[in-house]
C-alpha positions as CSV (number, residue, x, y, z in Angstrom):
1,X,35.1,25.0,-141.2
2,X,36.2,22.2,-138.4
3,X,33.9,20.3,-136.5
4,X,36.3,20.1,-134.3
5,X,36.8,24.1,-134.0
6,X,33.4,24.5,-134.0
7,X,32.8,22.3,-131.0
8,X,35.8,23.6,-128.7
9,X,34.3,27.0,-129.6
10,X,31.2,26.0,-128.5
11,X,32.4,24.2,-125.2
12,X,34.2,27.4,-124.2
13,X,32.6,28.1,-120.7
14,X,32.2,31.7,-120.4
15,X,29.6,32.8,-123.0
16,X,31.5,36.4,-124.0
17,X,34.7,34.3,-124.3
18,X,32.9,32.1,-126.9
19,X,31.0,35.0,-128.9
20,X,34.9,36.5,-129.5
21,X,36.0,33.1,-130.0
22,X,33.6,32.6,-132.7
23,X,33.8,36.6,-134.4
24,X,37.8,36.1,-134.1
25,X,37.6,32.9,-135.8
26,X,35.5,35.1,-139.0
27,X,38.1,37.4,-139.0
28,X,40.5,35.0,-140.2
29,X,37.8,33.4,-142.8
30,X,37.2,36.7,-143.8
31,X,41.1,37.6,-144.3
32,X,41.9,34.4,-145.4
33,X,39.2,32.9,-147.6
34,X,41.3,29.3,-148.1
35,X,42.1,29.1,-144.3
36,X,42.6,25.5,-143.3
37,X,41.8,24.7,-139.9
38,X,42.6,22.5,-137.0
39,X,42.8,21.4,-133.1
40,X,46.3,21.7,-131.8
41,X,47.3,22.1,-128.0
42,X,43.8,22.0,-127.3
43,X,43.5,25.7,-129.7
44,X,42.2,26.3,-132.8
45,X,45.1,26.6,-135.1
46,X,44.5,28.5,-138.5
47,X,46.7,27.5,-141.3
48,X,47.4,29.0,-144.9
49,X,49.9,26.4,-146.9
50,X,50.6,24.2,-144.4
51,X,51.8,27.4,-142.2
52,X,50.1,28.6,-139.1
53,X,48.5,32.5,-140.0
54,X,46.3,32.5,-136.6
55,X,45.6,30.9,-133.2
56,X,42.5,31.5,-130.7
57,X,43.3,30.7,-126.8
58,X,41.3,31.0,-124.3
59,X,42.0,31.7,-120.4
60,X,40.3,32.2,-117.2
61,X,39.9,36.1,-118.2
62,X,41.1,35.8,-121.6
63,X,41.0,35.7,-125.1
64,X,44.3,35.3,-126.5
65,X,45.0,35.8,-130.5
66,X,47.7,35.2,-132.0
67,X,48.9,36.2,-135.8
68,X,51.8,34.9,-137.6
69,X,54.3,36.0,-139.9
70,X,54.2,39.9,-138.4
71,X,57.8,40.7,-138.6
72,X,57.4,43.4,-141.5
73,X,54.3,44.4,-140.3
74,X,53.5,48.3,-138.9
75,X,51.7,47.3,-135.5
76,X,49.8,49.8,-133.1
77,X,51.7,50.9,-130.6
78,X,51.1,49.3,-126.9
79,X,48.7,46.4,-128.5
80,X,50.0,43.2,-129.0
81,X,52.8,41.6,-127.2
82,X,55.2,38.9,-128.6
83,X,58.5,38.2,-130.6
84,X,58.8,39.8,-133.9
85,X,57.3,36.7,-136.0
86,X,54.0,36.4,-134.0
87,X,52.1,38.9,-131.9
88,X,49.5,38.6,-129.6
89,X,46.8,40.6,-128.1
90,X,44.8,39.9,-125.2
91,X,41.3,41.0,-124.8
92,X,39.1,40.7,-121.6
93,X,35.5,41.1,-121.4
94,X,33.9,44.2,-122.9
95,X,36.8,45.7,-124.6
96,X,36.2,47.4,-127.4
97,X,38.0,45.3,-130.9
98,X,38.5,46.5,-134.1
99,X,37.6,43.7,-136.4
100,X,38.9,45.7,-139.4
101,X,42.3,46.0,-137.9
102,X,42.6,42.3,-137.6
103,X,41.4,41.6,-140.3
104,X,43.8,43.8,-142.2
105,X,46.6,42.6,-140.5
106,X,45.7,39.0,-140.8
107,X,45.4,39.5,-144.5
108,X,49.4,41.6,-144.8
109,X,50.5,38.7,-142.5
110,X,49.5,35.5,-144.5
111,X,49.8,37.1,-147.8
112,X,53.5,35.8,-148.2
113,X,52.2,32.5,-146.6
């Protein structure tokens, strides 16, 4: 894992906005065991092969995450937002998320990464 993702994780000022930080950022570990990562735009970029698989943003009411490589990919209706090769979904504090999910869909994303 970065030092650098580690501290920006830890620097993020709203405490729930850094507890989803950090369990969106083991999602990825867990669907992408050789996940490179790195700072980039002031976000924690996760790479497979040189290729970006995942990014964490963070807003004033926000956490923003972003998975790459979706466009074959059977999405839940009404969830994530974006062109066909990345989606997004947005979650504010105390909504309920399904780590399985995004894990899963991490995993079918990169897998052709």
């Amino acid at each position: 894992m970065s030092q650098e993702v580690t501290e920006f994780i830890e620097k993020v000022k709203e405490p729930w906005q850094a507890s989803l930080s950090h369990f969106l950022r083991q999602v990825v570990h867990n669907a992408i065991p050789d996940v490179q990562e790195r700072m980039q735009y002031n976000k924690p970029h996760f790479l497979k092969n040189k290729k970006y698989a995942a990014v964490i943003s963070t807003s004033k009411d926000a956490v923003s995450f972003t998975i790459f490589n979706t466009a074959g990919l059977e999405l839940p209706e009404g969830v994530f937002d974006g062109p066909p090769e990345r989606k997004t979904i947005k979650f504010r504090n105390g909504q309920q998320i399904d780590g399985g999910m995004l894990t899963d869909l991490v995993k079918q994303a990169s897998s052709t990464l």
